[in-house]
C-alpha positions in Angstrom: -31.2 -16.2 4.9 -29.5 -13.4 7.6 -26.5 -14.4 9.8 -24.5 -12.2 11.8 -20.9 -12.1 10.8 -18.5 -13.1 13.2 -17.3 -9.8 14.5 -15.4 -9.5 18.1 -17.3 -7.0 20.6 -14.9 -5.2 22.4 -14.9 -5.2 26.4 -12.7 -2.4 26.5 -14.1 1.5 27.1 -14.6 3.6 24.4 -16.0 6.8 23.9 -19.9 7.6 23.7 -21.1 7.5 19.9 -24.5 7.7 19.0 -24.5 5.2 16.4 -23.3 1.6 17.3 -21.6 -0.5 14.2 -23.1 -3.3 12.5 -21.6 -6.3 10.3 -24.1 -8.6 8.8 -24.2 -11.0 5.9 -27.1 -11.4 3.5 -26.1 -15.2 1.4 -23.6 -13.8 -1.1 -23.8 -9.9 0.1 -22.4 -8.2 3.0 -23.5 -5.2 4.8 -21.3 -3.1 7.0 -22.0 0.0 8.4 -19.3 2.1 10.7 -20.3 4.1 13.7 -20.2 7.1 11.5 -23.2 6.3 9.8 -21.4 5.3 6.2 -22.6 1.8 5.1 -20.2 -0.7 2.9 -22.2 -3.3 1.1 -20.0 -6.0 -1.0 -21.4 -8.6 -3.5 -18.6 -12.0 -4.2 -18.8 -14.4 -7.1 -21.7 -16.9 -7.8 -20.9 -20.7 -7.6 -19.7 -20.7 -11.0 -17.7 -17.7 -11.5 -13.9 -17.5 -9.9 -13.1 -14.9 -7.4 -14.5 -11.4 -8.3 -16.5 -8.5 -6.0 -18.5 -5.1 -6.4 -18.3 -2.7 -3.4 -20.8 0.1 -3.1 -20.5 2.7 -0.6 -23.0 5.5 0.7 -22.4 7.9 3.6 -25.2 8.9 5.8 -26.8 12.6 4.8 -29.6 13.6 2.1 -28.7 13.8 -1.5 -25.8 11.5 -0.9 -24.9 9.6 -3.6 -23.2 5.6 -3.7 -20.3 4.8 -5.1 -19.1 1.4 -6.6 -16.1 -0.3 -7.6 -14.9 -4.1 -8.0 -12.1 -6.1 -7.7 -10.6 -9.2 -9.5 -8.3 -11.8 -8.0 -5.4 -12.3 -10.4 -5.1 -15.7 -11.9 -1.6 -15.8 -12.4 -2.0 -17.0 -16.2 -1.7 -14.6 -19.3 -4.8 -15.1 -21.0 -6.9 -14.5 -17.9 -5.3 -11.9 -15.6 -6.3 -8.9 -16.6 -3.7 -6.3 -17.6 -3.4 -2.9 -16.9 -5.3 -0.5 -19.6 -7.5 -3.2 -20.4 -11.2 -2.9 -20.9 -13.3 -4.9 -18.8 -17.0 -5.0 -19.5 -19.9 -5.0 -17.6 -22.8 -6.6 -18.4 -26.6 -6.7 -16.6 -28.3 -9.5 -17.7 -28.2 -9.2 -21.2 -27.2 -5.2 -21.8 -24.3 -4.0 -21.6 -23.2 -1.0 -19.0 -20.0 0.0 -20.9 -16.6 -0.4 -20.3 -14.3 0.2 -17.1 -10.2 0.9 -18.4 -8.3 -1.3 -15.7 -5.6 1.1 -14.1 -3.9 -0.5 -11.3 -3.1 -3.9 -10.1 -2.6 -2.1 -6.2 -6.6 -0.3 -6.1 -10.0 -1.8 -7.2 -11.3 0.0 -10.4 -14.2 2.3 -10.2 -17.7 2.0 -11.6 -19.3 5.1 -13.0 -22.4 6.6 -11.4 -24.5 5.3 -14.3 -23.1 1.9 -14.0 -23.4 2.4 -10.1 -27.5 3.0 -10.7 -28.4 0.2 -12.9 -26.5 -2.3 -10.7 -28.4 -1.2 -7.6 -31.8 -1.5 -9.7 -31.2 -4.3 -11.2 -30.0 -6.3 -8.0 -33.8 -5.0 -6.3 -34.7 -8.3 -8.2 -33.3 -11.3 -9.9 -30.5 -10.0 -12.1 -27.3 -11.7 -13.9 -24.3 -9.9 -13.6 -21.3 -10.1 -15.5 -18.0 -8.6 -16.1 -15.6 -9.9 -19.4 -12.5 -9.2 -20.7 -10.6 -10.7 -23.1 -12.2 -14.6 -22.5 -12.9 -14.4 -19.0 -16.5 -14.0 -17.8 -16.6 -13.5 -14.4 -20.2 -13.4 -12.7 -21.4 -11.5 -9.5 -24.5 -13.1 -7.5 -27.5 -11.0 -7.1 -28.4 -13.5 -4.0 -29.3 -11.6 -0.5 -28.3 -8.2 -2.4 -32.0 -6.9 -2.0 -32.1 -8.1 1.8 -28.5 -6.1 2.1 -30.0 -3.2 0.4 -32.9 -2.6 2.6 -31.3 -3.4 6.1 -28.9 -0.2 4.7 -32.2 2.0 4.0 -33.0 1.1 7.8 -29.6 1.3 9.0 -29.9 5.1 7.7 -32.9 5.9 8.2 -34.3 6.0 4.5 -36.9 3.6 4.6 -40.3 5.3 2.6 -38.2 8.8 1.2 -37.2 9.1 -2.4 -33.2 8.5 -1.5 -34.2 4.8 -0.6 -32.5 1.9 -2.8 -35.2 -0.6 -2.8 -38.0 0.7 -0.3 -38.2 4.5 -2.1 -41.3 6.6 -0.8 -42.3 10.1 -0.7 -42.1 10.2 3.1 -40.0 13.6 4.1 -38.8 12.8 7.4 -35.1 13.5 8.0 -32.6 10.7 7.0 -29.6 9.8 9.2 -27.0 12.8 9.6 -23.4 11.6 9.2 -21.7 11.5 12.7 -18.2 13.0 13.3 -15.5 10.2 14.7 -15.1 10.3 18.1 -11.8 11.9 19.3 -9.8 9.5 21.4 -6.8 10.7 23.8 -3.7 9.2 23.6 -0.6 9.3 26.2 2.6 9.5 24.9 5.3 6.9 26.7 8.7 7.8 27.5 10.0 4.7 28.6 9.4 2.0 26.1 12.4 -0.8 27.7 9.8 -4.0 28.1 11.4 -6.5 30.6 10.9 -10.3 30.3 9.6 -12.8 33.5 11.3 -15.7 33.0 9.1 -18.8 33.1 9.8 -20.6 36.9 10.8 -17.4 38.4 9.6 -16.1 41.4 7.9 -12.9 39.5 6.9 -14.7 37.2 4.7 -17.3 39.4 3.5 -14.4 40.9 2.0 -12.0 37.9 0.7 -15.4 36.5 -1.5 -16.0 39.5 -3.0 -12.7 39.3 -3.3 -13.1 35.9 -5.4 -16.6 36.6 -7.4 -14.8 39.0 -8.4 -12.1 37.3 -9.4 -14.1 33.7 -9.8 -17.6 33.2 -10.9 -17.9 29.8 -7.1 -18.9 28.9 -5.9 -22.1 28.5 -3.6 -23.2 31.4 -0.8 -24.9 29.6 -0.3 -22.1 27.1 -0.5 -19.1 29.5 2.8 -20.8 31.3 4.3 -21.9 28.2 6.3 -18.6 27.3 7.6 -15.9 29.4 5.5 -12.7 30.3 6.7 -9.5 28.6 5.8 -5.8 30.6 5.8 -2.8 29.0 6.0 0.8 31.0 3.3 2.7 30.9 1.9 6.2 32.5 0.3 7.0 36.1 2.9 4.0 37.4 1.0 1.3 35.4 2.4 -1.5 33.1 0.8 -4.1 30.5 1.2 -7.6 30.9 1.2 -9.9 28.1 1.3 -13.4 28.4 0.4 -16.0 25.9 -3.5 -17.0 26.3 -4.6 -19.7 23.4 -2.0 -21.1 20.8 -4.6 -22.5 17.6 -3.5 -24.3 14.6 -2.5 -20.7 12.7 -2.7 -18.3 15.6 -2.9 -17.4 18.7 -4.6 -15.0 21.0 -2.7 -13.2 24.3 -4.0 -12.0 27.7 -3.4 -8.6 28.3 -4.0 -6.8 31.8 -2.8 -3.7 33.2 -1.6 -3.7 36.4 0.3 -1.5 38.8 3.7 -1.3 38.6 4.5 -3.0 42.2 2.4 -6.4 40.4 -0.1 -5.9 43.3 -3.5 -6.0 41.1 -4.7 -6.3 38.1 -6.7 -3.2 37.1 -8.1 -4.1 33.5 -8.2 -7.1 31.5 -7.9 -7.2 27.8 -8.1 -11.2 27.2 -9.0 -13.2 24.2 -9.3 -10.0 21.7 -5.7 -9.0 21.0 -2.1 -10.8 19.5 0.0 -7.9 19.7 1.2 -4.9 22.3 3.7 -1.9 21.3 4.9 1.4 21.0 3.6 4.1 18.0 6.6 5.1 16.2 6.2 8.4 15.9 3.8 9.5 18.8 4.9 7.2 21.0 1.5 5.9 22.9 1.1 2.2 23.8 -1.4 -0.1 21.6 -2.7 -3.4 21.6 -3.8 -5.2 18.7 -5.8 -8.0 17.3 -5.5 -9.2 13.6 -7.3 -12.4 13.0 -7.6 -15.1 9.7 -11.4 -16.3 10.2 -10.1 -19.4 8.6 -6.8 -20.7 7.9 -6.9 -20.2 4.2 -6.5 -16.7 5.0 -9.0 -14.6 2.6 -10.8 -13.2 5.6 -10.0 -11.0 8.5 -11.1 -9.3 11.2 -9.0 -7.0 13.6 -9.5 -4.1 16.1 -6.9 -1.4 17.7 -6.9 0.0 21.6 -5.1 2.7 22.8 -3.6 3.8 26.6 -5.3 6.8 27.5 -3.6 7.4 30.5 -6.5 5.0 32.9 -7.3 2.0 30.8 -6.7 0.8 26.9 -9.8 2.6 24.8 -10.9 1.4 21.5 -9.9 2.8 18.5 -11.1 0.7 15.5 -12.8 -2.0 14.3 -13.0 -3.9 10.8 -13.6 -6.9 8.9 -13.0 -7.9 5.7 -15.5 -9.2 5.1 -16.7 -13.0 3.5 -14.3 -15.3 3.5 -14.3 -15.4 -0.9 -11.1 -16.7 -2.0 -9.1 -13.6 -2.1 -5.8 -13.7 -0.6 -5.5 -11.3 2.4 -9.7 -10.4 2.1 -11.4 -8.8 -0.5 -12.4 -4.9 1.4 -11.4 -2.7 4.2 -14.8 -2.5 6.1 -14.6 -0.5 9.2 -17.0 -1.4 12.1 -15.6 1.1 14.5 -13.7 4.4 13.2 -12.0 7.4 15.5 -9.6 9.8 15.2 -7.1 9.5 18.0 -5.4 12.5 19.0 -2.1 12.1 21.1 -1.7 14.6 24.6 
């Protein structure tokens, strides 16, 4: 069975792609494809296996091949982490695909292209996969891999032609070109001094009624709770940030740009984002949101905005994807990629 993953749309601008991002979940298989038409499909554990994943990758273009690697959650006992220059076996149903040398505890280890192509065949159907080492047998679920597999064959247009994975044809139309990342602008700050609006201040009652009338999606208690930090901007604007839901292991802030007399409020940026600053280097103002999806935290999701001189712009997207028992997520999966160039 499909669903949608949870995955925040953005309100904010950003610049015109031709390819919108998706983020779906097939059972135990994810599919996420970015805006430049590369799709990132990650497999977790079965109900009997302890945390382990296989990521396959494929960039859109003819002829282009997928890679795959895994990861395994250490255990934190001897006889079943698995130690660096160890083998680790992998195993479809009952034949065995070779051996993968484990090299780093920091980066996933890489499957060979040979491995790569029998995994994708065999997951077109019911298949059993295993990886071993030492006495640990750790098992991969082939459930919603096929569904996962085709919706990337649609996603890049490879439905019916012979580069399909599951739907292969001899149909020669032309497959989905990879798309460059959209360029995004960036305006350096000079002045990076935020002030603070005391709670019960005059100021302070007044930027938090503009902030009311301009977004009420907050709750009331928290938006007054803590005091209102602005940070300079360009073009005589500032960003407001103000507290705007306090959870159980998080929170969420309202952000809104706003003139620097605190006459209007010219964009809101509510609900998406839990932290505001300065690049170190460059200098442009960001916001940011970096959510758990549940308080365990083995699953994220986050997204970046930049000040382009007018309004906070989009810059990336990403999840993590499933939330599988591995601390801090299992992959990087970008939704939204750019390359953001400062003026």
């Amino acid at each position: 069975m499909k669903k949608v993953l949870l995955l925040t749309l953005l309100p904010v601008a950003a610049m015109a792609t031709s390819i919108k991002g998706i983020g779906e979940n097939y059972q135990d298989w994810d599919l996420v494809c970015d805006n430049t038409g590369t799709c990132r499909m990650a497999g977790y554990q079965d109900e009997s296996s302890d945390p382990v994943s296989i990521l396959f990758t494929r960039a859109a273009g003819e002829n282009v091949a997928v890679e795959g690697k895994f990861t395994i959650l250490p255990f934190g006992e001897a006889d079943r982490d698995v130690q660096v220059g160890q083998d680790i076996e992998i195993w479809l149903n009952s034949t065995s695909l070779g051996k993968v040398k484990h090299i780093s505890d920091d980066e996933p280890d890489k499957l060979t292209e040979e491995q790569t192509k029998a995994l994708l065949s065999g997951l077109k159907k019911e298949s059993e996969i295993r990886l071993t080492y030492g006495k640990t047998t750790l098992k991969v679920s082939d459930k919603g891999a096929a569904a996962a597999m085709l919706k990337m064959d649609e996603f890049q247009q490879r439905l019916n032609t012979p580069s399909a994975l599951i739907r292969q044809g001899q149909e020669k139309h032309a497959v989905l070109a990879p798309q460059a990342a959209p360029k995004i602008e960036a305006v350096s700050v000079n002045n990076h001094k935020t002030i603070e609006l005391k709670r019960g201040e005059k100021q302070f009652k007044h930027v938090l009624a503009l902030l009311r009338k301009a977004h009420d999606g907050c709750v009331d208690e928290d938006l007054e709770s803590q005091d209102i930090t602005i940070y300079p901007l360009t073009q005589n604007k500032v960003l407001a940030e103000a507290l705007c839901v306090r959870g159980a292991y998080q929170s969420t802030n309202y952000y809104a740009v706003l003139d620097d007399k605190f006459s209007k409020v010219e964009q809101v940026l509510a609900e998406q984002y839990n932290e505001a600053g300065y690049d170190e280097k460059q200098g442009y103002a960001f916001v940011r949101g970096t959510y758990k999806d549940r308080g365990l935290g083995d699953c994220w999701s986050g997204q970046d905005a930049v000040w382009n001189g007018k309004i906070f712009i989009r810059t990336s997207e990403w999840t993590t994807g499933s939330c599988k028992g591995l601390p801090g997520g299992t992959w990087q999966l970008p939704i939204f990629v750019s390359n953001v160039i400062v003026k």
